[in-house]
C-alpha positions as CSV (number, residue, x, y, z in Angstrom):
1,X,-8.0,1.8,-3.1
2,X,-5.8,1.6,-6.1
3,X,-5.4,-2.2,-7.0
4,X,-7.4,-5.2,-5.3
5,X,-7.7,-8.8,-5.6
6,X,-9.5,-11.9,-4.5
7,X,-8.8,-15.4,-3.7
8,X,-11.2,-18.1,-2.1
9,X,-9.2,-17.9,1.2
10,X,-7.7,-14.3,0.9
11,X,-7.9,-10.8,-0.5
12,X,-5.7,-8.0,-1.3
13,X,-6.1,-4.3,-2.0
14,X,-3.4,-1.5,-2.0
15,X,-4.5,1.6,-0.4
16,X,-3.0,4.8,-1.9
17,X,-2.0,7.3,1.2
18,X,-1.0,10.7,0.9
19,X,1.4,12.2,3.2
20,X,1.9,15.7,4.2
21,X,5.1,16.2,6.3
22,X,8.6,15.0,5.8
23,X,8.1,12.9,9.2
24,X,4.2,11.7,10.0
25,X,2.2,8.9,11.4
26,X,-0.6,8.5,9.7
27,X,-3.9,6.9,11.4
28,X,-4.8,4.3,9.4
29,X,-7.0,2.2,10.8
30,X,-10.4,2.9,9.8
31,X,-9.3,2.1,6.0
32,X,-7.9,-0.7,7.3
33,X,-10.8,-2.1,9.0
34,X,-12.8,-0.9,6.0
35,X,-11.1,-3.3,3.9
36,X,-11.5,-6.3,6.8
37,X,-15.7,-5.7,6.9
38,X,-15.9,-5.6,2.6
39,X,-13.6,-9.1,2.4
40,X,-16.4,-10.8,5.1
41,X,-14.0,-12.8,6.9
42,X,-14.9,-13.6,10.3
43,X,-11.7,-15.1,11.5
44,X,-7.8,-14.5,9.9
45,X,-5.5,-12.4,10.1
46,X,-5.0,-8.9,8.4
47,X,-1.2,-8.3,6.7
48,X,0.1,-5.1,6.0
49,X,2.5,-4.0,4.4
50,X,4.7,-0.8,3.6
51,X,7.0,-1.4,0.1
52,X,8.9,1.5,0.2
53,X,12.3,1.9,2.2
54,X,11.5,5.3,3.8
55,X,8.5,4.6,5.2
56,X,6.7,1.9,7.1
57,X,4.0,1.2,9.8
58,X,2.9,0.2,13.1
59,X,0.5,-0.4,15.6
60,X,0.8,2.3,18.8
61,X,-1.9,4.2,20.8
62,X,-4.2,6.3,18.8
63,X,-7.2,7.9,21.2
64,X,-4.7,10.6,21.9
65,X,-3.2,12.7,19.0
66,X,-0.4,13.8,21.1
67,X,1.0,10.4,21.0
68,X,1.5,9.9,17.6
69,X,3.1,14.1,17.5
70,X,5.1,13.1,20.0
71,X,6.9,9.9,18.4
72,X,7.5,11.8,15.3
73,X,9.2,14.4,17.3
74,X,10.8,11.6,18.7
75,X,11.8,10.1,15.8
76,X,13.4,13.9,14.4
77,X,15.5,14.1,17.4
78,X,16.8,10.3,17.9
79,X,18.2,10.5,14.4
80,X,18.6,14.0,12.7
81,X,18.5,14.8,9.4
82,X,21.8,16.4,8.9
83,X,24.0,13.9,10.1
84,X,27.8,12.9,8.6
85,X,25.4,10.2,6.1
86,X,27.5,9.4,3.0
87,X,23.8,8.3,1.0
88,X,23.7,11.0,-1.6
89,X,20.0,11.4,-2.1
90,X,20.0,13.3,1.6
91,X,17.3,11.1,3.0
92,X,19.7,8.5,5.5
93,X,17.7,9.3,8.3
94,X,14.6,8.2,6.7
95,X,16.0,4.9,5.9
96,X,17.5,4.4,9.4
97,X,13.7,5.6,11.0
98,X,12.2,3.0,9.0
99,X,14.6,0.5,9.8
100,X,13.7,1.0,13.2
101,X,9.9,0.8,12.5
102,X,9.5,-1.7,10.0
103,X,7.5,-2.5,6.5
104,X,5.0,-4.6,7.9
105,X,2.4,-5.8,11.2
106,X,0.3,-8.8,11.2
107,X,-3.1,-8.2,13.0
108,X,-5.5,-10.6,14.0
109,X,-9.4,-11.0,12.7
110,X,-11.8,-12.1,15.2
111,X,-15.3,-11.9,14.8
112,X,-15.1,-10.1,11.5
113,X,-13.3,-7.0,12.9
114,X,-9.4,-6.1,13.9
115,X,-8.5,-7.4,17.1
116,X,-6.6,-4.1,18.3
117,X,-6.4,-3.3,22.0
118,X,-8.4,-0.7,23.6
119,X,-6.2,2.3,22.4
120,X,-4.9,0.9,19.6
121,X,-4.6,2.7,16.1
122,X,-2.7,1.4,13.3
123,X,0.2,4.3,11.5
124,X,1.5,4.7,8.4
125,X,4.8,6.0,9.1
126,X,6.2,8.4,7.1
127,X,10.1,9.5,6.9
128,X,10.2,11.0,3.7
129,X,7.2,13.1,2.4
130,X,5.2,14.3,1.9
131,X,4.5,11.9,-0.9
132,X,2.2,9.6,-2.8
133,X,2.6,6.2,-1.1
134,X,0.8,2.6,-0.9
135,X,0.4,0.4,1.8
136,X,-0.7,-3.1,0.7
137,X,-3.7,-5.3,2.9
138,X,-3.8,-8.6,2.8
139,X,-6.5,-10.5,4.3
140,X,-6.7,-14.2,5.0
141,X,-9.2,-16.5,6.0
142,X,-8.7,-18.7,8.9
143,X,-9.4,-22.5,7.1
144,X,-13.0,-24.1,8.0
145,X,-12.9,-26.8,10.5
């Protein structure tokens, strides 16, 4: 975890990610819910998000690894890399992926733990690696009654 900080009602943390293909989705979750259990909040909701413009994440299933090979495969074929892009830096299609995904997911906290479905992982997706990148966790408190 690279930077971190605390509030009474909420607390952040950047978590430094390492990628290792141009195009990967990245389970993420148990740093995620790492980050939940150390802040101690019971009830809230979990932010995340991705401040970069070629990647992003999102919540999909994770008990099978094929899945998340699958989507990026997906991902490569919907929009190729060599395409008639006028951007110069020869990375359109990772802008146009993460446009499609997103920078950010909200996840609820209930009973001190991420309130993901049954199969549910959360992914950092990366478009342009592989690359140093942060994804940024935001926790806040649901206010006492």
């Amino acid at each position: 975890m690279a930077g971190k900080s605390t509030t009474a009602n909420s607390l952040k943390r950047t978590l430094e990610l390492r990628t290792s293909r141009r195009t990967e989705l990245q389970d993420v979750t148990a740093e995620i819910a790492k980050v939940v259990r150390v802040s101690g909040c019971a009830s809230g909701v979990c932010h995340l998000y991705v401040p970069h413009t070629t990647a992003g994440v999102l919540i999909n299933e994770g008990y099978d690894p094929d899945v998340a090979r699958d989507m990026e495969a997906a991902f490569d074929q919907l929009i190729s890399r060599k395409g008639n892009y006028k951007h110069s830096e020869g990375n359109s299609d990772s802008h146009i992926k993460t446009a499609l995904v997103g920078t950010s997911e909200t996840v609820s906290i209930e009973d001190g733990r991420l309130a993901l479905g049954q199969w549910q992982k959360i992914f950092f997706a990366e478009f342009d690696g592989p690359r140093l990148r942060e994804l940024h966790v935001r926790i806040v408190r649901d206010p006492e009654v």
